[in-house]
C-alpha positions in Angstrom: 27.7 50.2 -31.8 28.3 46.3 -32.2 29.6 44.2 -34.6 29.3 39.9 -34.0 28.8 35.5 -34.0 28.0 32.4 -31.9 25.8 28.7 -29.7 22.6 27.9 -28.4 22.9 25.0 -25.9 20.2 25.9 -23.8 21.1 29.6 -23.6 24.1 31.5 -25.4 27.1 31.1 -24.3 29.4 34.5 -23.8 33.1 33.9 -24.0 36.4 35.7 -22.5 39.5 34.1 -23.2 39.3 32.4 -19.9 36.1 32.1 -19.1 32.8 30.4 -20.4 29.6 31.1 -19.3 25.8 30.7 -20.5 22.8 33.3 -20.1 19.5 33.1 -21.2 19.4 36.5 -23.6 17.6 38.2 -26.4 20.1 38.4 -29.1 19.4 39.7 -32.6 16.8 37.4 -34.8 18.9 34.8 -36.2 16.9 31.7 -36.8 18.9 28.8 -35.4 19.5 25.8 -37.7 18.6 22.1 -36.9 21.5 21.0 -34.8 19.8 18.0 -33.9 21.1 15.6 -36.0 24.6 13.4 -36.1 28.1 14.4 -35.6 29.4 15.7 -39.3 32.2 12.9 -40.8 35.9 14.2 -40.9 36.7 16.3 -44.0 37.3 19.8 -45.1 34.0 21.9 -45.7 33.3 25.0 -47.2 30.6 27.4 -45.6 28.1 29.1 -48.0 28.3 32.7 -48.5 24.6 33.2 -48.8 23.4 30.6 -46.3 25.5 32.1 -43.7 23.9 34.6 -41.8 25.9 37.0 -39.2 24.5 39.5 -37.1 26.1 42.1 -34.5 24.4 44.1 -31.4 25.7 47.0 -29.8 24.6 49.1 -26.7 24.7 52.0 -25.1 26.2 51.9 -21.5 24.0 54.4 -19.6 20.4 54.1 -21.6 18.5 51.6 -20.5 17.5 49.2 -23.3 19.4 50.9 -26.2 20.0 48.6 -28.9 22.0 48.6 -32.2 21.6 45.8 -34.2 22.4 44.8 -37.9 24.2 42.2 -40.5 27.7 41.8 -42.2 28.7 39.3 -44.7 30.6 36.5 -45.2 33.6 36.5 -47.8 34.6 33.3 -47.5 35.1 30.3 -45.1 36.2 26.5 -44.4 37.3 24.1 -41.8 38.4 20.7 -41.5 37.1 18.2 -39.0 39.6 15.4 -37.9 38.8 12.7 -35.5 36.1 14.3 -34.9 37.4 17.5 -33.6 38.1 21.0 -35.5 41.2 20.6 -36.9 41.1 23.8 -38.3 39.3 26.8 -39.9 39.7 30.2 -41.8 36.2 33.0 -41.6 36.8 36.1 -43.6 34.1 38.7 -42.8 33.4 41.0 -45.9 33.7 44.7 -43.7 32.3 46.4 -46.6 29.1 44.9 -46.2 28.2 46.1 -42.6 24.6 47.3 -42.5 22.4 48.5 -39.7 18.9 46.7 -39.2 17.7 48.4 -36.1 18.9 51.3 -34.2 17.2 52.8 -30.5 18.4 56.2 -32.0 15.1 57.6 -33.8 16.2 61.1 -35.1 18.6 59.4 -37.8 17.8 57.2 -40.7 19.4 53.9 -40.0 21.6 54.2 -43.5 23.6 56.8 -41.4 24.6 53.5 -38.9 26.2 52.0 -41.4 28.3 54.6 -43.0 29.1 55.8 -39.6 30.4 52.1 -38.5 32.7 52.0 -42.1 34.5 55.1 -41.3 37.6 55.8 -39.8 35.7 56.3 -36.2 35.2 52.3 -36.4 36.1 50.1 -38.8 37.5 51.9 -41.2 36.7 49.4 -44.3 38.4 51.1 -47.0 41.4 51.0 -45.3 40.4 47.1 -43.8 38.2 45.9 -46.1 38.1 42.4 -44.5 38.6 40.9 -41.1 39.6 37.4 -40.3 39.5 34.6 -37.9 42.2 31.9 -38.4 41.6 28.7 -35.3 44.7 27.8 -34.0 42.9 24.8 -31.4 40.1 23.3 -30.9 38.0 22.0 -28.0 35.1 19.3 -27.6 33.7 20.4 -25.1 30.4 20.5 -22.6 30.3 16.3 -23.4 27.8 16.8 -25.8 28.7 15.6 -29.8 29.5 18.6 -32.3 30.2 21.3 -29.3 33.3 23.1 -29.4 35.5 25.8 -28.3 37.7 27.3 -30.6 40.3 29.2 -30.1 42.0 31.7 -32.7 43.4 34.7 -34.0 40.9 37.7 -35.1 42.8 40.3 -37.4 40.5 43.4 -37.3 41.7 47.0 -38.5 45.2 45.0 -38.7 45.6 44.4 -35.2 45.3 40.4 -34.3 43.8 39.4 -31.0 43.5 35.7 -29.6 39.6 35.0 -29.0 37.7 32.2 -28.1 34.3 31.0 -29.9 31.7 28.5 -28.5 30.3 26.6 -31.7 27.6 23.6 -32.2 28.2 21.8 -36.0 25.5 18.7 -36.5 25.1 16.9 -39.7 22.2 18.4 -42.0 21.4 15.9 -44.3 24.8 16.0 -46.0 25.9 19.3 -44.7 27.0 20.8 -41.9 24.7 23.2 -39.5 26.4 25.2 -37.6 25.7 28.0 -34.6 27.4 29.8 -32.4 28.1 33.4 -30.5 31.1 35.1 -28.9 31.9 38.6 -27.9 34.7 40.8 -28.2 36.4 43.9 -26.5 36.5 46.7 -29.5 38.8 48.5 -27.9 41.6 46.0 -28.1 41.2 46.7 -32.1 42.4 50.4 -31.3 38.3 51.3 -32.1 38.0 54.3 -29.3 34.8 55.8 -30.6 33.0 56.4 -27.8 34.7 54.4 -25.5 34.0 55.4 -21.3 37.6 54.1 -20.9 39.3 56.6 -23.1 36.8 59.6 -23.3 35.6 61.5 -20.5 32.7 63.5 -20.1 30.7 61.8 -22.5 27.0 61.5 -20.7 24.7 59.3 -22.2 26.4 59.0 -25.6 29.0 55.9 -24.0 28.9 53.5 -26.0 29.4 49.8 -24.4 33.3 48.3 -25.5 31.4 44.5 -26.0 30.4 43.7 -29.0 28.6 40.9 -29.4 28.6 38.4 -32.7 25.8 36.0 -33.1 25.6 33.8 -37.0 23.8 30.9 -38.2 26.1 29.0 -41.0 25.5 26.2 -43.8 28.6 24.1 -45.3 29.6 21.5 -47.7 31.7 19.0 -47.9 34.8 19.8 -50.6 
């Protein structure tokens, strides 16, 4: 299983809280925007719910090349940019939207992906219908214009964790472009399911604790 976000500056960068690196790496098929234009002006900007496009991929730890991939949505979303930096941000990802694209596993229809990632086993989305990442700073970073790191609290199944997120925004003729990946530790949400570290005797059904986040995400000016 996966769930997921986040940049392509020649590769995509995986975060720990403190550690960034880059790999070259075949995430899920997210176009990338045009980052190529100019720094976006300071202001508060609201990202579009249907231009924004986030994906998740998940693994399993001891078959080679097993790959779960699929989409959830945005509920909402802004930030402000201030002296050119992020001076702050709000993501709300709609849980109840998770959906499965692509799945390794071939003796199950890929509906029963999704319902299994909404129950209790995962994410439990009646319970926790949304999940939320709040920036508390904000980095330039990497000396190239509209990189950042930002750094935040993600509330997931009620339980906040402080994560960090490597992002690109560039001006889009009038809007802002933005890109970006990160990945996070499940198991620090309390989601077990699966997990090598808490269940033994599992065989090839471990399934990997990372979960990585790519998107691909559209704003306006307010």
């Amino acid at each position: 299983m996966v769930l997921l976000i986040i940049v392509v500056l020649g590769g995509i960068w995986f975060m720990s809280k403190d550690k960034v690196s880059t790999t070259d790496t075949d995430m899920a098929s997210t176009t990338d925007p045009d980052l190529s234009g100019a720094v976006p002006a300071d202001g508060e900007y609201v990202l579009s719910t249907s231009e924004t496009k986030i994906e998740w991929t998940g693994t399993k730890t001891l078959i080679a090349d097993y790959k779960d991939t699929g989409t959830i949505g945005l509920k909402s979303g802004s930030f402000t940019l201030a002296d050119g930096n992020v001076a702050s941000g709000t993501i709300v990802f709609d849980m109840k939207t998770i959906a499965g694209t692509e799945t390794s596993n071939k003796t199950i229809p890929i509906t029963n992906l999704a319902t299994h990632l909404m129950s209790p086993d995962f994410f439990d989305v009646a319970k926790y219908p949304t999940a939320t990442f709040v920036v508390t700073e904000a980095e330039v970073v990497g000396g190239s214009a509209g990189a950042f790191i930002l750094t935040g609290d993600l509330e997931l199944k009620g339980v906040k964790n402080e994560i960090q997120i490597p992002i690109k925004l560039a001006d889009a003729d009038g809007q802002v472009a933005a890109s970006g990946v990160f990945t996070i530790d499940r198991t620090k949400w309390g989601i077990k399911y699966g997990s090598g570290k808490f269940f033994k005797d599992l065989g090839d059904k471990v399934i990997a604790d990372n979960i990585d986040i790519q998107f691909v995400a559209t704003a306006a000016k307010k």
